[in-house]
Structures are given as structure tokens and as C-alpha cells.
C-alpha positions in Angstrom: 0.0 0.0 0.0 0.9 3.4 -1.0 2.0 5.8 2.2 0.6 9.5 2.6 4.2 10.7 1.2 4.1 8.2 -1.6 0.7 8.9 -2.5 0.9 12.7 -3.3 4.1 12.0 -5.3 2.6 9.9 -7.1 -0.4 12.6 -7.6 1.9 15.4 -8.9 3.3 12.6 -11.2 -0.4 12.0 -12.8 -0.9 15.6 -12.9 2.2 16.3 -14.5 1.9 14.1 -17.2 -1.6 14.6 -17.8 -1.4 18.4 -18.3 2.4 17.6 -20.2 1.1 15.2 -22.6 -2.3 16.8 -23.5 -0.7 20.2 -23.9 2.0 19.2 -26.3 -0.9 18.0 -28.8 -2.0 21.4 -28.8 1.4 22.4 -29.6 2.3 19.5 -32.5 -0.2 20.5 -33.9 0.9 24.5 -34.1 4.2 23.3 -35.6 2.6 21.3 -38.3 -0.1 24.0 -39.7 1.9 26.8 -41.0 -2.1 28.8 -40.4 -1.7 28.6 -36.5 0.9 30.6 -36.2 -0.1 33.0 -38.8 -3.6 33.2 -37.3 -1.6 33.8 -33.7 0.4 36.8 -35.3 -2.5 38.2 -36.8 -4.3 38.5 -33.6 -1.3 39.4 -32.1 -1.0 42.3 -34.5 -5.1 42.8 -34.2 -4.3 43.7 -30.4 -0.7 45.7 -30.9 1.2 43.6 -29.7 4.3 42.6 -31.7 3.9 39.5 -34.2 7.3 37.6 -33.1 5.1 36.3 -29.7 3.3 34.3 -31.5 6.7 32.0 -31.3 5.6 32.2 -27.5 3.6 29.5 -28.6 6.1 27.0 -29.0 7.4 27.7 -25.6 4.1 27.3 -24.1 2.7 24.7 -25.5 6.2 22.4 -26.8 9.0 23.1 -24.3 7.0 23.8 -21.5 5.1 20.7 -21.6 8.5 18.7 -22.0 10.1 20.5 -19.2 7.0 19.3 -16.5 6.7 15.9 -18.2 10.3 14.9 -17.6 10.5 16.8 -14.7 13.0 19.6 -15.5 12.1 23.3 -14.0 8.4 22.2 -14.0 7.7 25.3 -11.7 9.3 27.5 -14.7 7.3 25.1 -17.2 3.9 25.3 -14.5 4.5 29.2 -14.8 5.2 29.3 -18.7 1.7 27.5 -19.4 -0.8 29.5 -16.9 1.0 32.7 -19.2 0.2 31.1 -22.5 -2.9 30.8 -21.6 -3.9 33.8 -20.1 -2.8 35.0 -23.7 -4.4 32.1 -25.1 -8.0 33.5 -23.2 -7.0 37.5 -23.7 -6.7 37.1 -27.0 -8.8 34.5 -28.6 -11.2 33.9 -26.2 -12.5 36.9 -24.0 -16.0 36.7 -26.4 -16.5 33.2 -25.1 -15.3 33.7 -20.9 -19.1 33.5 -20.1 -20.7 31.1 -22.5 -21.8 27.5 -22.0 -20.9 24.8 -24.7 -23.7 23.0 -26.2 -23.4 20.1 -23.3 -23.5 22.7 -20.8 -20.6 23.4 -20.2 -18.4 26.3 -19.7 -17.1 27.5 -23.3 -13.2 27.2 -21.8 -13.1 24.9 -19.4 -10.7 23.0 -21.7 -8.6 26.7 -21.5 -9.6 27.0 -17.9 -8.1 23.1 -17.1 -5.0 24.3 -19.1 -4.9 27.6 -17.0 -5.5 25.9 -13.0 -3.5 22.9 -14.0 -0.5 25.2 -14.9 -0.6 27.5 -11.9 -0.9 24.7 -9.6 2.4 22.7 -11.3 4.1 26.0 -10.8 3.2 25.9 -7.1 3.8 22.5 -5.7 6.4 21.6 -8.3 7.5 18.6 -9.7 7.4 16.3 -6.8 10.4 13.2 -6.3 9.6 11.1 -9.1 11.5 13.8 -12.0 14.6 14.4 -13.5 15.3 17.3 -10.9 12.6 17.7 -8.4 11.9 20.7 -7.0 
């Protein structure tokens, strides 16, 4: 049987994988449609802001997710995803913050999951079982 200790290693394990893995999907597919990341400058450039963030993306959704699912600065990587997707929400998605999907819903709880699970890697870290815990 699994101890206390054990147990909520074991935890930030799932969690870390589960937001790592599901995340760099997002990101795969950005770097294999050349339109995401002109849509993302576009907006970009629709809201000011300079066009080269939309290469934030990459961070956010490809190294970031590598960096918590091995295990490597996840607090950094934690950090780096609950930015990406405040941007993600600013920018794309600030029409839909109080909508309901046709299920019922909210509109971004898949941005929302993104958005809690990032902050909350950031602040209890990667746990023992990583490359470097922290």
C-alpha cells in the first residue's frame, strides 16, 4: 500500500503528465499547420502587440510541456503554461469567458483546465519522481 508521502508524489506525477502530454498535442499540432501561427500573429497584430510572440507559442505549449513531463524546472514550465494561456483566453477567447458549450458546459473549461493545472504545477512543483525535483 501506497503511504501519505508516496501517494501525493505519485499525484503530482499523474498531474504532470496529464497536463504535459495533452498540452504538447496542442502544440504539434501548431508546428505542423503553418495557419496557427499566422492566425496567432495576426491577432497578435489585431491587439498591438508585436507579431514575433506568436513563437511564445512554441514555448508554451512544446517546451513547456516537455520540461514538466520529464520533470525539469516544472515550476518555470507550470508558470510558462498559466501565461500562455492567459494569452491564449485574452486574446482569442474573452467573447466566449461566459458562454456554455452546447453540453452545458463552460465554453473554456478545456482553457480553464489548461490555466489551473499550470498554476498549480508551478506551485507544488514537480514532486520526487523527476529528473530534478523541486
Amino acid at each position: 500500500m501506497l503511504s501519505q508521502y508516496n501517494r501525493e508524489e505519485v499525484g503530482k506525477l499523474i498531474l504532470r503528465l496529464t497536463v504535459g502530454i495533452l498540452m504538447i498535442f496542442h502544440g504539434y499540432a501548431k508546428l505542423t499547420s503553418s495557419d496557427s501561427l499566422d492566425w496567432i500573429a495576426s491577432t497578435l497584430a489585431a491587439h498591438g502587440l508585436p507579431t514575433v510572440l506568436a513563437y511564445g507559442v512554441y514555448i508554451g505549449e512544446i517546451l513547456a510541456p516537455i520540461m514538466i513531463i520529464v520533470g525539469i524546472y516544472c515550476r518555470l514550465g507550470g508558470w510558462i503554461i498559466f501565461v500562455n494561456m492567459l494569452f491564449a483566453i485574452g486574446l482569442a477567447h474573452m467573447g466566449e469567458i461566459l458562454s456554455f458549450s452546447q453540453s452545458g458546459g463552460w465554453a473554456l473549461e478545456l482553457q480553464g483546465f489548461y490555466l489551473a493545472s499550470g498554476l498549480v504545477v508551478a506551485l507544488i512543483g514537480s514532486g520526487n519522481f523527476a529528473v530534478r525535483p523541486d
